[in-house]
ZADO-1210 file (C-alpha; in nm, 4 decimals, padded with zeros to 6 digits):
<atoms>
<atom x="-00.7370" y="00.6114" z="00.8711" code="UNK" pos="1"/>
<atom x="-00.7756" y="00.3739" z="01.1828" code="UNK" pos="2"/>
<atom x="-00.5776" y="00.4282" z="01.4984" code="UNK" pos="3"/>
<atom x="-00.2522" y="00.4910" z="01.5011" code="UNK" pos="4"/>
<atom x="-00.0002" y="00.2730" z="01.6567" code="UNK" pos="5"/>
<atom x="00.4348" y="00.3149" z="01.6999" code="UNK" pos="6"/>
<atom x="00.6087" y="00.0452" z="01.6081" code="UNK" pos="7"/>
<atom x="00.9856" y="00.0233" z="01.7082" code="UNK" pos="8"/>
<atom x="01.1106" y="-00.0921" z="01.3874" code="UNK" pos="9"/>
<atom x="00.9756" y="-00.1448" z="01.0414" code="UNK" pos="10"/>
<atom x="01.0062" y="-00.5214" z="01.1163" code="UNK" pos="11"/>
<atom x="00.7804" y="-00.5117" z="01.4371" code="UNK" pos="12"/>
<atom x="00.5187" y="-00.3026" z="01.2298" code="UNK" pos="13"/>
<atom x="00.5328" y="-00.5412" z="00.9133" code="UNK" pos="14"/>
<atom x="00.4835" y="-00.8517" z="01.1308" code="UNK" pos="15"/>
<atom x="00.1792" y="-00.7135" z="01.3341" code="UNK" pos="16"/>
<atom x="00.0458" y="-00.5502" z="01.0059" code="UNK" pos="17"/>
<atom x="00.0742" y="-00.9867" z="00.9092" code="UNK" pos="18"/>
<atom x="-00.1386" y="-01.0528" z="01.1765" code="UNK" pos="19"/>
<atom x="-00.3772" y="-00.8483" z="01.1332" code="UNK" pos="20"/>
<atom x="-00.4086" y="-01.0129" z="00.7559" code="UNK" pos="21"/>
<atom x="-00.2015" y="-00.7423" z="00.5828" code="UNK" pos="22"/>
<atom x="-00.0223" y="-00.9957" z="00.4029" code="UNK" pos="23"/>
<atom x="-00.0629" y="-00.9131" z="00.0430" code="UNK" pos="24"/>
<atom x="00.2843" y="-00.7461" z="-00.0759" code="UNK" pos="25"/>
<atom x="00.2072" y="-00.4099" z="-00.3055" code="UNK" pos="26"/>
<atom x="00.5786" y="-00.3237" z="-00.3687" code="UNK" pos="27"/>
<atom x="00.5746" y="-00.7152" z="-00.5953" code="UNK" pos="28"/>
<atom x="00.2781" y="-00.5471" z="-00.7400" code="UNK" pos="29"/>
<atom x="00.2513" y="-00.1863" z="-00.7268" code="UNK" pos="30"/>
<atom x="00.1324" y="-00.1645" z="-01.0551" code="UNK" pos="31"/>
<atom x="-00.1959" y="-00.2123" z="-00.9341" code="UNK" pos="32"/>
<atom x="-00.2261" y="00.0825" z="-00.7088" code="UNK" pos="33"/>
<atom x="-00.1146" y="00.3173" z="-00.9875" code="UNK" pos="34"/>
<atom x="-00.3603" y="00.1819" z="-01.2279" code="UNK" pos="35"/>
<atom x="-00.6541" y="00.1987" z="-01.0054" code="UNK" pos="36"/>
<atom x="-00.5399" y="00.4404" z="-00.7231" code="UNK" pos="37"/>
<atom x="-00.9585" y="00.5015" z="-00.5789" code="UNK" pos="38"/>
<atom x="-00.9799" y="00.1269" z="-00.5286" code="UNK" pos="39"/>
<atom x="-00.7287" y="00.1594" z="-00.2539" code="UNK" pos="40"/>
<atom x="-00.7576" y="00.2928" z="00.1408" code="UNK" pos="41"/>
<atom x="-00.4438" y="00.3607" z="00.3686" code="UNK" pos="42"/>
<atom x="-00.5298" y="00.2213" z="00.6935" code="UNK" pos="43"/>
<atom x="-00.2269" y="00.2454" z="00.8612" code="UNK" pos="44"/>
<atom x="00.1072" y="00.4468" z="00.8438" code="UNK" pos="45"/>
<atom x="00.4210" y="00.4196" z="01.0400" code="UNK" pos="46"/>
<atom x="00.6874" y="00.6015" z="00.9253" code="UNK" pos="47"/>
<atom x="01.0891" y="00.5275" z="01.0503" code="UNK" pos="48"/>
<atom x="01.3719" y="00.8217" z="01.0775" code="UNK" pos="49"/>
<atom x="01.7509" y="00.6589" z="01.0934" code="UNK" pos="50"/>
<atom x="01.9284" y="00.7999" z="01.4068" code="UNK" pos="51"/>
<atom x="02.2069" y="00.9555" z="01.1764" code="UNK" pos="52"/>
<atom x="02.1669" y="00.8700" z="00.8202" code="UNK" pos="53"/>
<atom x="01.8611" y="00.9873" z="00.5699" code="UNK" pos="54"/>
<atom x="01.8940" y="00.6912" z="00.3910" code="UNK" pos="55"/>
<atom x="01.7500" y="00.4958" z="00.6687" code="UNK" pos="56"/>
<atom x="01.4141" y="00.6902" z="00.7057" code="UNK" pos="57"/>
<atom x="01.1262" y="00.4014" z="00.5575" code="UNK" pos="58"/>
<atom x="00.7383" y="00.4786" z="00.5537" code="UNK" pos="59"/>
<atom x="00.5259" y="00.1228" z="00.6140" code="UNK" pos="60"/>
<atom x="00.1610" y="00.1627" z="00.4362" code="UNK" pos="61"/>
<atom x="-00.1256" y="-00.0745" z="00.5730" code="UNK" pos="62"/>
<atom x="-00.3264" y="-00.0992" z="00.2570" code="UNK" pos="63"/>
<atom x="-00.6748" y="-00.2368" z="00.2042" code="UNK" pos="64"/>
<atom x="-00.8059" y="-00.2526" z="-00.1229" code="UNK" pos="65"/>
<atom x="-01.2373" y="-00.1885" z="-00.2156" code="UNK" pos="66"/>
<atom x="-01.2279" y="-00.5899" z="-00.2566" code="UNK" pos="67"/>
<atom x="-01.1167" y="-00.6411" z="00.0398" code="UNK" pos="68"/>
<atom x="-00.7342" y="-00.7424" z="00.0050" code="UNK" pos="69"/>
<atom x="-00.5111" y="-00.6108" z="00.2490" code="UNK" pos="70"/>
<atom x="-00.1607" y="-00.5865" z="00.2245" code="UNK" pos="71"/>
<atom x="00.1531" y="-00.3658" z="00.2732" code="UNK" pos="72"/>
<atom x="00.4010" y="-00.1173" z="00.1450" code="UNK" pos="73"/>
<atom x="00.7006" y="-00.0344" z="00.2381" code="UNK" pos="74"/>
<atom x="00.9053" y="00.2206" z="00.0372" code="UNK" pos="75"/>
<atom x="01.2314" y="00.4559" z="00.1562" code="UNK" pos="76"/>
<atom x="01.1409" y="00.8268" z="00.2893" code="UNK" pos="77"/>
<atom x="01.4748" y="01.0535" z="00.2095" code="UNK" pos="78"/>
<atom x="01.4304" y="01.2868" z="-00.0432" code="UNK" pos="79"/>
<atom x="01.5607" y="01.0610" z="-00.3236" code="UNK" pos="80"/>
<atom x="01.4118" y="00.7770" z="-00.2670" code="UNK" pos="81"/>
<atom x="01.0151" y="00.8686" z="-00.2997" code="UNK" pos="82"/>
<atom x="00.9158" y="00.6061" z="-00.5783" code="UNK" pos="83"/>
<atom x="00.6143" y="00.7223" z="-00.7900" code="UNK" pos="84"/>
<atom x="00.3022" y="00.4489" z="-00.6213" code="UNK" pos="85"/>
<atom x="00.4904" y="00.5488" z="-00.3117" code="UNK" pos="86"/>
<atom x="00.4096" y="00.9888" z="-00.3642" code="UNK" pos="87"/>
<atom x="00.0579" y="00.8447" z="-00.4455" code="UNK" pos="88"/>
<atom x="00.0196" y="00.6421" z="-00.1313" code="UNK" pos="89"/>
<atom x="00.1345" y="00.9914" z="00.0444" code="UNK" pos="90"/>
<atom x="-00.0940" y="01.1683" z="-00.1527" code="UNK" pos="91"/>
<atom x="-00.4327" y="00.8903" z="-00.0727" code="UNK" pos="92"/>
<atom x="-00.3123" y="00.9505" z="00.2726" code="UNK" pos="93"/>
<atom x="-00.3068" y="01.3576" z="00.2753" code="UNK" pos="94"/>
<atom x="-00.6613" y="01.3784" z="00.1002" code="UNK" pos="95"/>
<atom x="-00.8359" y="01.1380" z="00.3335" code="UNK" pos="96"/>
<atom x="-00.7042" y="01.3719" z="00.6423" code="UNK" pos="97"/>
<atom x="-00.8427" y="01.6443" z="00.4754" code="UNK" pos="98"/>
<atom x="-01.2246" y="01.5092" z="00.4880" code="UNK" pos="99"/>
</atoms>
């Protein structure tokens, strides 16, 4: 993963994720990621807690794919909310720490 930057909302992070040509939106077509999860990289991750409610907490993924295509993810944090493509994201992210 590239360096890490804090964001104050998921807004701020989404639009200078844009700029930097992460404009390519996985959660229209996530399908992708779980078909062919090693053709992906997480590049960035900011994640967002909500000052009193868990429903609030959000996790932004900067994704660039082996071809080249960057985009983002976005995808709710609480407990209940973990979507499968989202557990893998979190799970693409965890092994690449470990290396």
């Amino acid at each position: 993963m590239n360096t890490i930057y804090h964001y104050d909302s998921v807004s701020k992070a989404l639009d200078e994720l844009n700029e930097n040509g992460f404009n390519y939106d996985f959660n229209k077509n996530e399908a992708v990621i779980l078909k062919n999860p090693a053709n992906y990289e997480i590049k960035h991750i900011y994640r967002y807690e909500g000052e009193s409610n868990p429903d609030d907490e959000a996790i932004v993924f900067g994704i660039q794919s082996k071809s080249g295509k960057k985009g983002v993810y976005v995808a709710g944090f609480a407990a209940n909310s973990i979507t499968e493509t989202a557990q893998l994201l979190l799970d693409i992210s965890i092994k690449s720490r470990k290396k």
